[in-house]
DSSP file (Angstrom, degrees, kcal/mol; ACC not computed):
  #  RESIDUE AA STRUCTURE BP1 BP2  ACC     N-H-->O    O-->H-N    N-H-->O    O-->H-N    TCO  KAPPA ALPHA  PHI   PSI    X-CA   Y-CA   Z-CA
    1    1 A X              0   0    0      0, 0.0     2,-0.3     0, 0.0     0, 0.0   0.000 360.0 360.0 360.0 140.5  -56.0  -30.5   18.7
    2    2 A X    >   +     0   0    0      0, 0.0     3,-0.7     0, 0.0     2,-0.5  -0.974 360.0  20.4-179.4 167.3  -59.3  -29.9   18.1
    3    3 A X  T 3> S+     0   0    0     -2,-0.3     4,-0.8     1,-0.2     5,-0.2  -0.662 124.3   2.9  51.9-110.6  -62.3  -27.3   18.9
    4    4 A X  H >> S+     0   0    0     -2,-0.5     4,-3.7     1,-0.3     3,-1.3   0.935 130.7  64.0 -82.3 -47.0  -61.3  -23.7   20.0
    5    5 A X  H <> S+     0   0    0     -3,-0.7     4,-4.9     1,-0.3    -1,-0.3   0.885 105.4  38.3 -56.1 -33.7  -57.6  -24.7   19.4
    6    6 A X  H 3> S+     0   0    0      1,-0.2     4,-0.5     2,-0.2    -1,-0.3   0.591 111.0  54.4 -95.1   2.3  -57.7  -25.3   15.9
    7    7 A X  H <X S+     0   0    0     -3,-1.3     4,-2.1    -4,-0.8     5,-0.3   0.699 112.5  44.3 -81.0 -34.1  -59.6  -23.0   15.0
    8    8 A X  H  X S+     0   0    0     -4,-3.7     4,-5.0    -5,-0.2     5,-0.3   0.975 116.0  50.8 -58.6 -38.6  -57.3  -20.4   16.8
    9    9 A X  H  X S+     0   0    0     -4,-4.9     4,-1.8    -5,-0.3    -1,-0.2   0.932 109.5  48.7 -75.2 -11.7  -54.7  -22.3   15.2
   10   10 A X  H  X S+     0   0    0     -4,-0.5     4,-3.1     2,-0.2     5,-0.3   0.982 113.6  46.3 -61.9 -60.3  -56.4  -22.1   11.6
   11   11 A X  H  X S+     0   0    0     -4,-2.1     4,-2.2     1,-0.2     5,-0.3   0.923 111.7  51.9 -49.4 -46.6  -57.0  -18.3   11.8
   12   12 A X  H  X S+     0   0    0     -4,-5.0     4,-5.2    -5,-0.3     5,-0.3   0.973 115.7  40.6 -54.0 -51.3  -53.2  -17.8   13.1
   13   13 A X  H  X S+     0   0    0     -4,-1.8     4,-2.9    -5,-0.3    -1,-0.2   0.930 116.1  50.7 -69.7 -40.0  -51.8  -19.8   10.1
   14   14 A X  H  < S+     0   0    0     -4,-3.1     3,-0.4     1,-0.2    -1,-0.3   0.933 118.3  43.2 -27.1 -67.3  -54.8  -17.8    7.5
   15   15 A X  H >X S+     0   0    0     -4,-2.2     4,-2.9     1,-0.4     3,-2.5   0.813 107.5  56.5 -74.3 -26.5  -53.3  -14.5    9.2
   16   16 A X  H >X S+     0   0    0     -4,-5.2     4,-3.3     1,-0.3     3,-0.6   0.977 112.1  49.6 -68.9 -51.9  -49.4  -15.8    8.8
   17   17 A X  H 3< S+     0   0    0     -4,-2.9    -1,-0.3    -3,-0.4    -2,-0.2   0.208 102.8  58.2 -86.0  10.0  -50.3  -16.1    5.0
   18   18 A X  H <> S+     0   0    0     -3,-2.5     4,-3.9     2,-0.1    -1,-0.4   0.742 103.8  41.7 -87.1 -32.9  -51.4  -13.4    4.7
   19   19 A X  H <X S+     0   0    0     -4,-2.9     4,-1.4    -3,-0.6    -2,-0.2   0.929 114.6  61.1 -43.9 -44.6  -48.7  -11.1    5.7
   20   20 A X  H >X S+     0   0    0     -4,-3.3     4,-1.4    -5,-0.4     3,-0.9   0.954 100.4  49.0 -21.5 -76.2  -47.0  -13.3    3.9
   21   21 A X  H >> S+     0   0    0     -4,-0.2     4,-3.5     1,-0.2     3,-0.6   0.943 108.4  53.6 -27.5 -70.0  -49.0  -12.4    1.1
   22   22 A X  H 3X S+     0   0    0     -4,-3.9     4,-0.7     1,-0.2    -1,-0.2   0.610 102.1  55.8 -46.9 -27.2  -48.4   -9.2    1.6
   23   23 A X  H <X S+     0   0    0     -4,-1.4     4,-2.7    -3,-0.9    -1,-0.2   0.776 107.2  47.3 -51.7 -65.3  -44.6   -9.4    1.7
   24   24 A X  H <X S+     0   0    0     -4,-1.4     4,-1.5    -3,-0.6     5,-0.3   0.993 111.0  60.3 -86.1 -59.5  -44.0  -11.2   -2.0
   25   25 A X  H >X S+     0   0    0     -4,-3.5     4,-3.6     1,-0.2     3,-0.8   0.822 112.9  38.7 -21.5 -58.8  -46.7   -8.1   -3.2
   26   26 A X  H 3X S+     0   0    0     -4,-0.7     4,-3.3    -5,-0.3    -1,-0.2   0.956 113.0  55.0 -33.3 -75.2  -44.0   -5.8   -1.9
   27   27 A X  H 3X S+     0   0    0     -4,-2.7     4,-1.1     1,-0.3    -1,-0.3   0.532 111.3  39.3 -43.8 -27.5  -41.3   -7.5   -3.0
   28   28 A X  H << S+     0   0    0     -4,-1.5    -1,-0.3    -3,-0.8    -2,-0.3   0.850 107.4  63.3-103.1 -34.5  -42.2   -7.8   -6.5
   29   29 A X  H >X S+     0   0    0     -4,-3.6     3,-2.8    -5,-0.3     4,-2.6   0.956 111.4  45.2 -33.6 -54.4  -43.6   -4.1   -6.6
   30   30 A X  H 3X S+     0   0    0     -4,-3.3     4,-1.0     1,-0.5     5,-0.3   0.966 108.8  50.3 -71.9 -41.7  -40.1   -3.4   -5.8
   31   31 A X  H 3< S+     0   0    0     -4,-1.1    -1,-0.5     1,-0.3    -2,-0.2   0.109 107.3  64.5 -61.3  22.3  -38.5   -5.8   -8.3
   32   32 A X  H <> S+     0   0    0     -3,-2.8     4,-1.5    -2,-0.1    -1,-0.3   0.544 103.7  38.0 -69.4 -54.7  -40.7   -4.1  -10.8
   33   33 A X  H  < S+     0   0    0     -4,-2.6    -2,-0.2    -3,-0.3    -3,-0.1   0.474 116.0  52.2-103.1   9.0  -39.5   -0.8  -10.7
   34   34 A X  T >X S+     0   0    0     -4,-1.0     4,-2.3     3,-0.1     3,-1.6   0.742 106.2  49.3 -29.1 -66.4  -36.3   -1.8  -10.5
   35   35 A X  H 3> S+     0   0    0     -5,-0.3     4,-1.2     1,-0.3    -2,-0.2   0.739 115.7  48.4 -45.9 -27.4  -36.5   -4.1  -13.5
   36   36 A X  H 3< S+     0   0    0     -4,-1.5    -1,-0.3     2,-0.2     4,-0.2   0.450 108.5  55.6 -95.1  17.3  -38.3   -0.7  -15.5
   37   37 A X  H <4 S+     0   0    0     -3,-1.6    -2,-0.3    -5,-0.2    -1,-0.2   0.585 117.2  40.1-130.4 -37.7  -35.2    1.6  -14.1
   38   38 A X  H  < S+     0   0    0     -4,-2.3    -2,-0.2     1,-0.1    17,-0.2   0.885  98.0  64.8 -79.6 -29.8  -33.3   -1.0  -15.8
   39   39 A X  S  < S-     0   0    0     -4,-1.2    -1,-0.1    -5,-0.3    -3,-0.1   0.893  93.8-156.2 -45.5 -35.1  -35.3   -1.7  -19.1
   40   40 A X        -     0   0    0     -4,-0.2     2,-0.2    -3,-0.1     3,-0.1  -0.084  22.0 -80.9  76.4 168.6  -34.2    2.2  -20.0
   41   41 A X        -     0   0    0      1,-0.2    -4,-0.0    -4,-0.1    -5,-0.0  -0.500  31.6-106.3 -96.9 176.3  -36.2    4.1  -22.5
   42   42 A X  S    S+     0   0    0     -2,-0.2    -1,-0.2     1,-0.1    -2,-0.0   0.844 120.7  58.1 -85.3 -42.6  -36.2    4.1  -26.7
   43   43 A X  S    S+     0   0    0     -3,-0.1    -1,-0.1     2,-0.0     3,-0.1   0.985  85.9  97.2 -59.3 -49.9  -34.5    7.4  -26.0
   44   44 A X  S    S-     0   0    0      1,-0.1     3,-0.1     2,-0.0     2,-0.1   0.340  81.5 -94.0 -74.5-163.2  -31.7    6.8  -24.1
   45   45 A X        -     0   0    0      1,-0.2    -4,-0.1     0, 0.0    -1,-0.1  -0.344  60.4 -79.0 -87.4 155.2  -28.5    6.4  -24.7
   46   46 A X        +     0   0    0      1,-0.1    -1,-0.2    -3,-0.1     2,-0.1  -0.209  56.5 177.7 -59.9 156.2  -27.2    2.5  -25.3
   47   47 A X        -     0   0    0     -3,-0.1     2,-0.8     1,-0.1     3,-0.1  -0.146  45.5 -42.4-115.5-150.5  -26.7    0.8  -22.2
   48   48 A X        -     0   0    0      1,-0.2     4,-0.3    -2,-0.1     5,-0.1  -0.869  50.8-155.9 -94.1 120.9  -25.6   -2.9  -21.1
   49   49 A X  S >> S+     0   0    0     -2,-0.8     4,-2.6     2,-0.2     3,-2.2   0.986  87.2  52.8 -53.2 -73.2  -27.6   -5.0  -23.6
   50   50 A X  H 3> S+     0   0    0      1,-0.3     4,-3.1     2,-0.2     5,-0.3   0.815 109.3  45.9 -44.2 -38.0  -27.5   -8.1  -21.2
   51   51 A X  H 34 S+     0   0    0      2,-0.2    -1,-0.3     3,-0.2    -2,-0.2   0.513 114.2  48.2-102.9   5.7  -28.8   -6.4  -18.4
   52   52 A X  H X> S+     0   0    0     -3,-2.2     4,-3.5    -4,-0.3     3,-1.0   0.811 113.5  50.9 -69.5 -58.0  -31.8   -4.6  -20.5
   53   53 A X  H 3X S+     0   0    0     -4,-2.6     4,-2.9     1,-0.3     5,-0.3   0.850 111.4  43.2 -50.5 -46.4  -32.5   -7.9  -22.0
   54   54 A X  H 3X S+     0   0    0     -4,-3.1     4,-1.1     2,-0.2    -1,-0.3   0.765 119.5  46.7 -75.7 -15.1  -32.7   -9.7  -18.5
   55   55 A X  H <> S+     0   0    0     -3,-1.0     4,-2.1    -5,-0.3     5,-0.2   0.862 114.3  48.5 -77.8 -53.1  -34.8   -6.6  -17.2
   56   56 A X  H >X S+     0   0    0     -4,-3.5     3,-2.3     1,-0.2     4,-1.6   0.859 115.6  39.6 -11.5 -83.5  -36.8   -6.8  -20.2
   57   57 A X  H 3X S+     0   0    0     -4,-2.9     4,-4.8     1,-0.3     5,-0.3   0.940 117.5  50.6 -53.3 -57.6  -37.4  -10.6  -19.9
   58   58 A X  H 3< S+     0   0    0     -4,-1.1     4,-0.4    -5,-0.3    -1,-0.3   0.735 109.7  52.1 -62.7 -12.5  -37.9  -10.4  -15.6
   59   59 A X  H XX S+     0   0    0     -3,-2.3     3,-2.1    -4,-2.1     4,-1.0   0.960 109.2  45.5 -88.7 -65.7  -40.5   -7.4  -16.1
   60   60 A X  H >X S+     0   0    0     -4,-1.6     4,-1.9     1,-0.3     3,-1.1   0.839 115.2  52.5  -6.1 -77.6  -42.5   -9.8  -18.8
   61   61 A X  H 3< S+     0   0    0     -4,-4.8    -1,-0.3     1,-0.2     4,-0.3   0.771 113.0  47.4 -22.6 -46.7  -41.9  -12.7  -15.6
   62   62 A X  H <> S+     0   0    0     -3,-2.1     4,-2.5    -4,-0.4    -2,-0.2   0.836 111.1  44.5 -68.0 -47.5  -43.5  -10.1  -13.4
   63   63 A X  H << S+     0   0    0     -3,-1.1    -2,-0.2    -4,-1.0    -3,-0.2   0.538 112.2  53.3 -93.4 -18.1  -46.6   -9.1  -15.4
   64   64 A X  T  X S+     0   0    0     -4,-1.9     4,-0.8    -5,-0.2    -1,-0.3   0.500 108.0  48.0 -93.2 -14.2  -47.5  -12.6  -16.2
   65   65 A X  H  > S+     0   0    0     -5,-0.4     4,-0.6    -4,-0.3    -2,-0.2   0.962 111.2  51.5 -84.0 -51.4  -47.4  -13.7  -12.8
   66   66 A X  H  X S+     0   0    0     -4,-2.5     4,-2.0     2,-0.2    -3,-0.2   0.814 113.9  44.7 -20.4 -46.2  -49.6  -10.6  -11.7
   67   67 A X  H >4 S+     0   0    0      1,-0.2     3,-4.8     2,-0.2     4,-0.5   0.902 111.7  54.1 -72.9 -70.2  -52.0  -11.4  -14.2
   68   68 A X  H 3X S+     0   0    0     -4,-0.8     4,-3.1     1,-0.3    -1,-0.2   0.620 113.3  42.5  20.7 -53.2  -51.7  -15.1  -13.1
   69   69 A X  H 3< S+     0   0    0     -4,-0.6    -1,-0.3     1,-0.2    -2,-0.2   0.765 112.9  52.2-100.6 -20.9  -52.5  -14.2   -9.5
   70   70 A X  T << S+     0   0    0     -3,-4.8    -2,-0.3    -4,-2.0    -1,-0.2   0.753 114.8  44.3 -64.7 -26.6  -55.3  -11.8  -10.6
   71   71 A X  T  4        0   0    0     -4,-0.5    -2,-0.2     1,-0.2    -3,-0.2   0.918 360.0 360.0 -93.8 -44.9  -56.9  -14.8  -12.8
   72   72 A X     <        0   0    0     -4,-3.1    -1,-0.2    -5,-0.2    -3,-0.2   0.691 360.0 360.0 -61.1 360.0  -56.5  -17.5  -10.1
């Protein structure tokens, strides 16, 4: 392949990764506010320990990867 085809095929594969992109964004937006609808508040009432800790720990995961992807 080579001229007009591979450029078509560069831009297709650019576009695919971005949607891509766009996809994981989602996808961890949503695992984010899940993971804080699990963390709880200092007010509430005790919960499941384990599953605050692992929201805890997976929001931390979250916010360091964001930054991570802001940096790179």
């Amino acid at each position: 392949m080579s001229g007009p085809e591979s450029q078509s095929a560069a831009r297709d594969a650019v576009e695919g990764l971005r949607r891509l992109e766009a996809r994981v964004d989602t996808l961890a937006e949503a695992v984010e506010v899940l993971v804080r609808g699990l963390e709880g508040s200092p007010l509430a009432e005790p919960g499941n320990a384990v599953a605050e800790e692992a929201a805890r720990r997976a929001h931390e995961l979250l916010l360091l990867a964001r930054s991570e992807r802001r940096d790179g």
